[in-house]
N, C-alpha and C positions, 0 to 999 in steps of 0.2 A: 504494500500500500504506500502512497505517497506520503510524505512525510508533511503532518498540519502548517500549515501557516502560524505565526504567531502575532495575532491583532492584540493593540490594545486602543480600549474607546474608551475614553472620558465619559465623565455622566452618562454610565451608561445603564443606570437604575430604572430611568424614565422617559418617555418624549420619544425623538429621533435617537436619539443614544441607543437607546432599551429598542427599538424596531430595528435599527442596524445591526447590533447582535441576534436578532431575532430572525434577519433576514441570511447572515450567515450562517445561523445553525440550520437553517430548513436549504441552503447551497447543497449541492450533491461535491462540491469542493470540499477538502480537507481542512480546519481550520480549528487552531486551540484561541478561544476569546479569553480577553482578561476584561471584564468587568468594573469599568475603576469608579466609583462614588466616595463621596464624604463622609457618609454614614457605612459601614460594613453590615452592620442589619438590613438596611435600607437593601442593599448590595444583594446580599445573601436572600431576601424577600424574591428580589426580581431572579437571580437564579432559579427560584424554585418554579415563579411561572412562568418560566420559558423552558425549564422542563415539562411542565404541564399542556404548554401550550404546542412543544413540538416533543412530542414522547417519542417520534421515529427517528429524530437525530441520533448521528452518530460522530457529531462533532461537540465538542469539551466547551462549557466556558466555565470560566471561576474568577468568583468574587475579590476584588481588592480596593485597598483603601487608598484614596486620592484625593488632599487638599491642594485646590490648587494658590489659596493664597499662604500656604507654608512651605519655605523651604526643605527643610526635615522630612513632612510627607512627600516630597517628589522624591527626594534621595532614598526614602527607607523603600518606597517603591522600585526605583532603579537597582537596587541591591535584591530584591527580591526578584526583578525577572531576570540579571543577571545571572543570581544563584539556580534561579530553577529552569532556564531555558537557555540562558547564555545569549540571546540576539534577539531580533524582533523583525519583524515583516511589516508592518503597517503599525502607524501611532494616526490615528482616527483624535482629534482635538474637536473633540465637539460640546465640551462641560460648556459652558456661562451662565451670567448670571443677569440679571437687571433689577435695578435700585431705582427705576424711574416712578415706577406706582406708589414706592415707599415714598416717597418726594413728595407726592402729590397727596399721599395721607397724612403728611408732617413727619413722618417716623426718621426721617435723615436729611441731613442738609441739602440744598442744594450742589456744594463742593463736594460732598461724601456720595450723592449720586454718581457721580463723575469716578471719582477715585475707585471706587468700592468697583464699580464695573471695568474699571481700564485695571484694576489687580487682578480679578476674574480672569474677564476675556482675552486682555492682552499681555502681561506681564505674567502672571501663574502661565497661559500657553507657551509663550517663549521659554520660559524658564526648563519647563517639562521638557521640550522642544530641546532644545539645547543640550538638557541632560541624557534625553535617550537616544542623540545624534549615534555615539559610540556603539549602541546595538543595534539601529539602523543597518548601520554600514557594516554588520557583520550578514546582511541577508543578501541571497544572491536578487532578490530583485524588491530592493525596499521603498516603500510609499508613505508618503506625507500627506497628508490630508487636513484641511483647518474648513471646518465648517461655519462658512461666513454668516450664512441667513438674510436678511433683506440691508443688504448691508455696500452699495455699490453707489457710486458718487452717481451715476447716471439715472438710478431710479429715482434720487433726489430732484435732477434737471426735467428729468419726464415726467413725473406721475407723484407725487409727493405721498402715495399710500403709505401707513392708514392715517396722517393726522389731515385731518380734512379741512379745507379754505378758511382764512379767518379775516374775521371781520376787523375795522378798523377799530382802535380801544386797549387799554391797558388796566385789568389782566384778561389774558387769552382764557377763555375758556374749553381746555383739554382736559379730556376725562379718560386717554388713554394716553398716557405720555410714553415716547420709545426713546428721546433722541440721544441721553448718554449711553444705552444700548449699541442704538446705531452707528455711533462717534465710534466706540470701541472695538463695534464688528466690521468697518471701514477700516479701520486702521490693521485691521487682521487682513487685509485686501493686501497692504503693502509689507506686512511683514509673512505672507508666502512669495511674492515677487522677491523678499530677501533670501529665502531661503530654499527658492529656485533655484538663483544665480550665486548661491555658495555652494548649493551641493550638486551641479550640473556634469562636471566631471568623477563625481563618484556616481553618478548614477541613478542617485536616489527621483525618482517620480514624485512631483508635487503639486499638487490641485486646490483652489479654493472651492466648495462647492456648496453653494446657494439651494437650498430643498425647497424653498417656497415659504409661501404664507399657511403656516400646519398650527392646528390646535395642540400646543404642550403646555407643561404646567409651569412656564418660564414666568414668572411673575405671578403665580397662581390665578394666572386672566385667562383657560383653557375656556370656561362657556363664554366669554365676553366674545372672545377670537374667532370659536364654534360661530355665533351670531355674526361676525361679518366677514362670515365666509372659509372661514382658516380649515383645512383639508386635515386629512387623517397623518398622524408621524408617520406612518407607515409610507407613506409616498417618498421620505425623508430614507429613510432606513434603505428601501429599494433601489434608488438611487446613489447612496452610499456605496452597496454590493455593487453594480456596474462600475465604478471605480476603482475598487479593492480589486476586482474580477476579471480587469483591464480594457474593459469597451470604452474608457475614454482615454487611454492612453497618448491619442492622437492628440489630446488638449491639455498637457502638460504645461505647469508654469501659467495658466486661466482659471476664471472663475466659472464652472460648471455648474450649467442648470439642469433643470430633468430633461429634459429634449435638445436643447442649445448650450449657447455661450453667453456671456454678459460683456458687454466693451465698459472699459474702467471710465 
C-alpha cells in the first residue's frame, strides 16, 4: 500500500477545517490527518464524528493541540510531529479568528479588534508556517496552503459584500462588522506571495485558496451568514481536497476559488 500523506489542518474541530478533514478521510487517497484545535477535547469531540460520520474510512486522523497565539504551543507541536512522523506533506492554515462582532458588543476595543485578529490570522500563521518549513521540505512533494476567505483587494473594488451601502452620517450603522477580519485575511494574500517566492526552488507548492461565503461558527454568526446566503463548509472542505489532490497544481503561487482564480 502507498505510504499516507501527512496533512496537518488548523482549526480543524469545526467549519471548513473539520469538512476538509472530512473530505480526506472519505479520499480513496492515503492520508494520516492531524487534527490541530485549541481545545484537545474540543479536538478529540470532532474525531469521534468523523468516525461516525465516515465509518468506511480507512484513513487515520488524530487529534492535536494548536494555539496559535502561543509560541510554546506551535513548538510542542513541531516536536510532536517531528517525533512521530519525522516530515509533513501538507500544512493546511486555515485556524482564524474575528474580534469584529466582539467590537460591536463592546466586549474589546477597537485596537484589540485589530490586534487580537492580525495574532490569529496572521502572525500565529506565519509563525506555524515558518516552524514547520523544516518538515515540509522533508516530503517529496510538499504543499502550502493558507486559506484566505473573502479576503482579496479586488472584491473590495467590485462588490463590497457583505457590508452593504451607507448612508451619509456618523455612526455607521453595521450590525455585521468583518473588516479587521478582512484586513488580516488580505494581508494572508501577500504573505503566500512570500512564501511562494522563498520556497520556489525547493519545491514546495503554494496556494491561497478562497472557499466562498460558507456558514461556520467564525464569530458564532453561522445562522446570521445561513440568512444571507452563506453555503454549507462542506463546499470549503471539497475544494481544499482538489488542492491537496493536485487538480490545481497548474495555479501555484494564486488565490484559488472553487471553479477559478481571483486577480489581486
Amino acid at each position: 500500500m502507498a505510504t499516507p500523506k501527512i496533512v496537518l489542518i488548523t482549526g480543524g474541530n469545526s467549519g471548513i477545517g473539520y469538512e476538509a478533514v472530512k473530505a480526506l478521510l472519505e479520499s480513496n487517497k492515503p492520508y494520516h490527518i492531524l487534527l490541530a484545535s485549541r481545545s484537545l477535547e474540543k479536538g478529540a469531540l470532532a474525531v469521534q464524528s468523523l468516525h461516525e460520520e465516515c465509518p468506511e474510512s480507512t484513513n487515520a486522523v488524530e487529534s492535536v493541540q494548536l494555539d496559535l497565539t502561543s509560541d510554546s504551543s506551535i513548538s510542542e507541536l513541531f516536536d510532536h510531529v517531528k517525533d512521530s512522523h519525522g516530515y509533513l506533506d501538507v500544512l493546511v492554515n486555515n485556524a482564524g479568528a474575528t474580534f469584529d462582532i466582539e467590537f460591536l458588543a463592546g466586549n474589546v476595543t477597537l485596537r484589540e479588534c485589530f490586534t487580537k485578529s492580525y495574532d490569529v490570522n496572521l502572525a500565529g500563521t506565519n509563525v506555524l508556517t515558518w516552524t514547520f518549513i523544516p518538515l515540509l521540505l522533508k516530503s517529496s512533494d510538499p504543499r502550502l496552503i493558507f486559506v484566505a476567505g473573502l479576503s482579496h483587494l479586488s472584491q473590495a473594488s467590485e462588490k463590497y459584500f457583505p457590508t452593504p451601502p451607507q448612508p451619509a452620517g456618523w455612526p455607521k450603522n453595521i450590525d455585521f462588522e468583518t473588516i479587521g477580519y478582512r484586513c488580516s485575511k488580505v494581508a494572508l494574500n501577500m504573505l503566500m506571495l512570500d512564501w511562494n517566492h522563498k520556497l520556489k526552488e525547493d519545491g514546495v507548492k503554494v496556494w491561497c485558496v478562497g472557499p466562498g461565503f460558507l456558514a461556520t461558527n467564525l464569530g458564532n454568526m453561522k445562522e446570521k451568514v445561513k440568512e444571507m446566503g452563506g453555503g454549507h463548509p462542506s463546499i470549503g472542505g471539497k475544494v481544499l481536497r482538489r488542492v491537496v489532490e493536485g487538480e490545481r497544481d497548474a495555479d501555484v503561487g494564486k488565490i484559488v476559488l472553487g471553479e477559478g482564480l481571483c486577480r489581486f
